[in-house]
N, C-alpha and C positions, 0 to 999 in steps of 0.2 A: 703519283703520290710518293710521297721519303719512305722510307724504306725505317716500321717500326723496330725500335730496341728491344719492346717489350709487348712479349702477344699473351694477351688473356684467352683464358679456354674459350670462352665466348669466340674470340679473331679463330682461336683456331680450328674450331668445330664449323664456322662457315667454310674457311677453306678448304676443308677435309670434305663435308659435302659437296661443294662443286668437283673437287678432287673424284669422289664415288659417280657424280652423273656423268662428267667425262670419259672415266672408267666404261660404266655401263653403254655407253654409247660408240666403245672402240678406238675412241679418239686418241692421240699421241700428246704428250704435251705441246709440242713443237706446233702441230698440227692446230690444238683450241688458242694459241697464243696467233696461229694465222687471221685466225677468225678477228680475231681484238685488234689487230694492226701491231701488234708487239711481238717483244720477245721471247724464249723459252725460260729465261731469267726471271722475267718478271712474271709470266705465267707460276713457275715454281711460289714465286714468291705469296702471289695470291693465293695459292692453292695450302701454303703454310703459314696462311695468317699475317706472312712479318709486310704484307702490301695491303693496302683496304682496295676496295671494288665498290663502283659505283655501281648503283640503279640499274643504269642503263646496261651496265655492260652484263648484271645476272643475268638481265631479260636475256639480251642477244646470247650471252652463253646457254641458258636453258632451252630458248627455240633450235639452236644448232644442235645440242643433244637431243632433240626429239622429247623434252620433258613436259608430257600433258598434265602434270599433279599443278592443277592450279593452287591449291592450298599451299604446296611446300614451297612452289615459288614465293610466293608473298611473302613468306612465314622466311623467306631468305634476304629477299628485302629489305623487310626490317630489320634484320641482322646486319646487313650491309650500311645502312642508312642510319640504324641508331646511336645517337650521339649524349648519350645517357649517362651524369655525372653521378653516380650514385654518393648512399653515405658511406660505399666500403674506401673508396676511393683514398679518405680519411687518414686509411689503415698503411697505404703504400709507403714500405721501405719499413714497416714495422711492425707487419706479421708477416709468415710464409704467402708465396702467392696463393697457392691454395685457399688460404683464406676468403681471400677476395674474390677467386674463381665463384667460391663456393656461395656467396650473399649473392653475387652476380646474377648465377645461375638460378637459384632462389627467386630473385627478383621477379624474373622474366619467365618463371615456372608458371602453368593454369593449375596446377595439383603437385600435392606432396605425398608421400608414402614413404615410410619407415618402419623395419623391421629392427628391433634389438634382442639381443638375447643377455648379455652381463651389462649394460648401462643403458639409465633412462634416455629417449633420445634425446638429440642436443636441443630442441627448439621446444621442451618437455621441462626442462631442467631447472632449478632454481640458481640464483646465484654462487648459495654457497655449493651444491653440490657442483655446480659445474667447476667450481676455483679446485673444489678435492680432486677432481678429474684429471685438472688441467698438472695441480702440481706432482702426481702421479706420471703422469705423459711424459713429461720433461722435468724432472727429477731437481736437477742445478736453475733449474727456469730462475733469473731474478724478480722478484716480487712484482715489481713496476711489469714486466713483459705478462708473467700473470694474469697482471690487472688486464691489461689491454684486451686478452684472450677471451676472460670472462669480460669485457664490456661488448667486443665483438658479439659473443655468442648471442647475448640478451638483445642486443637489437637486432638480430637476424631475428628474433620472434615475432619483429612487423609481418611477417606475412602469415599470420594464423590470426596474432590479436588487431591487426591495424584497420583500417579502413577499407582498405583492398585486399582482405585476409583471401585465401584460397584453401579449396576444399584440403583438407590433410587429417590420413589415415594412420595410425598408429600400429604396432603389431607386437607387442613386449612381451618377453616371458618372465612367469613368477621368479624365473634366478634376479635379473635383473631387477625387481621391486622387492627384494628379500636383501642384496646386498647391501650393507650397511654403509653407502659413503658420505664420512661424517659422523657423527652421532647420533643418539638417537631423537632429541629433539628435529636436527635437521634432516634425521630420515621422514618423520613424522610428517615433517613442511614439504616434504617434496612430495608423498604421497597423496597429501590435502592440494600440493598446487596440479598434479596430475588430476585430480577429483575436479578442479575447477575450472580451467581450461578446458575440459573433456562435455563440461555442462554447453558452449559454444554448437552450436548450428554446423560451424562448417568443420567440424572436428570431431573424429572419431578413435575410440581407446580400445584396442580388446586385450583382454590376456591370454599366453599359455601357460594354463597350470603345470605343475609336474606329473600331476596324475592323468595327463594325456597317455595314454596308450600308444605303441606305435607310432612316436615322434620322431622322425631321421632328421631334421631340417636345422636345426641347432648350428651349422656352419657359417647360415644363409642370412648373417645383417648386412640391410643394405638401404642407401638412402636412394629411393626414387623420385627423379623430377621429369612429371611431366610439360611438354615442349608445346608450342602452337600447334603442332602437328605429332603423332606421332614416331614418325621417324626422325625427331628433332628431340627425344626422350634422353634423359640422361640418366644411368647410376654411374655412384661413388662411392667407392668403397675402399675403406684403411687398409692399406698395403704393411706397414709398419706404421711405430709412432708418429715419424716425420715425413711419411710420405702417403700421399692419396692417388688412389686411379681413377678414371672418370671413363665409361666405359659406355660408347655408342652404336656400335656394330648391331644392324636389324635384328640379327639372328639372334646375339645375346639379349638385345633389351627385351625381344616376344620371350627369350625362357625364363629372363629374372619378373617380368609380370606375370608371367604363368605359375612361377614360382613364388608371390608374393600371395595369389590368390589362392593354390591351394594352402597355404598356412594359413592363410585368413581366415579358409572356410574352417580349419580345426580350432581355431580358438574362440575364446566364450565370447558370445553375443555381446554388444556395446552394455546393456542395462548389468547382464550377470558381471560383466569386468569390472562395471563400477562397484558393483557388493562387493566384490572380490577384493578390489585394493581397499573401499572403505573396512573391512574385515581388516586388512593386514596393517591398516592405520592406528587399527583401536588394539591391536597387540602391542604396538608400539607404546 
């Protein structure tokens, strides 16, 4: 196969995981490009994305590593084999990659979970709030680039409102539903569209008030996506304004879920959260 320009997270989280079962299995690079009939070149190359890999050839590399997880095979597969033109695609060449990493990943997520502590989260947001966001982030942004921002963000909210919505948990503290972005009519609208979305099946809202006692976790926003499998999990989380990390290592993703769930269990119940922001609605 040509040798890609351009690897999307997606190319390179497959390679990274063949990369890990090779690893686990002892194997050399030299040595899993033996197996394939190729070279350590292009082995590399698989293993960083900038080569795709066939079908055939996960199976055979997964049987040589000894990998009995029949789910995460499959679940690699598909990744291998998917030829899926999304609408971010749209975006190329005129927003950061990130952007598109991140609808990508979205897409092909079973479940969402987000913690925020100072902004609603993105897939939460109204338009106008997310444009105050966005002209805040990037300061000199020109208007036109703006726009694009906040058009991206709002269709990234096919996957809670669409037809193939997936389950998605929310986790907000009162800072962030108390900060005023915008005015106060369009505080008003964001907390009525938070109210209304939240009314949704496959979506859940809670808050942390202030008057939590004993809250450490305030450091801890983070966007969870979950994968066909668990070890195919993904967070993301704002490095600086202009850059994101996407973070898959086993070890991290069991503490940021373990860490999602004890805050979950401290903040109010899905019905009290709803009182909660309805209350902070009718201040406004």
């Amino acid at each position: 196969m040509a040798r890609r320009t351009k690897v999307t997270a997606r190319q390179s989280r497959l390679g990274a995981e063949l990369r890990k079962l090779r690893e686990a299995a002892g194997l050399k690079g030299r040595e899993a490009a033996a197996l394939l009939g190729t070279d350590s070149a292009q082995m590399s190359q698989i293993e960083f994305g900038t080569a795709g890999v066939s079908e055939a050839r996960v199976r055979r590399l997964a049987a040589h590593y000894s990998c009995t997880d029949a789910d995460l095979i499959e679940a690699l597969v598909a990744m291998a084999t998917d030829r899926t033109r999304g609408w971010w695609e749209e975006y190329q060449g005129k927003l950061p990659t990130p952007f598109l990493d991140i609808a990508e990943l979205e897409h092909h997520a079973v479940y969402r979970l987000d913690l925020e502590f100072l902004n609603i989260p993105g897939l939460l947001q109204t338009e106008d709030y997310a444009r105050a966001v966005f002209s805040y982030r990037v300061p000199e942004l020109p208007a036109s680039e703006t726009d694009l921002r906040v058009e991206h963000r709002m269709r990234r909210r096919a996957i809670i409102e669409g037809t193939a919505a997936i389950p998605y948990e929310a986790v907000i503290h009162e800072a962030a539903l108390r900060i005023r972005v915008g005015d106060r009519a369009a505080a008003r609208a964001q907390l009525t569209h938070v109210l209304e979305l939240s009314d949704a099946d496959n979506v859940t809202v809670r808050v942390i008030p202030f008057d939590l006692d004993g809250f450490g976790g305030a450091w801890s926003t983070m966007m969870y996506a979950g994968g066909a499998v668990a070890k195919l999990d993904t967070v993301v989380r704002d490095v600086t304004a202009n850059g994101t990390a996407f973070v898959d290592s086993e070890a991290q993703l069991g503490a940021f879920r373990t860490l999602f769930r004890k805050i979950e269990e401290v903040a109010l119940e899905p019905d009290r959260s709803r009182d909660f922001i309805h209350r902070l609605a009718k201040e406004l």
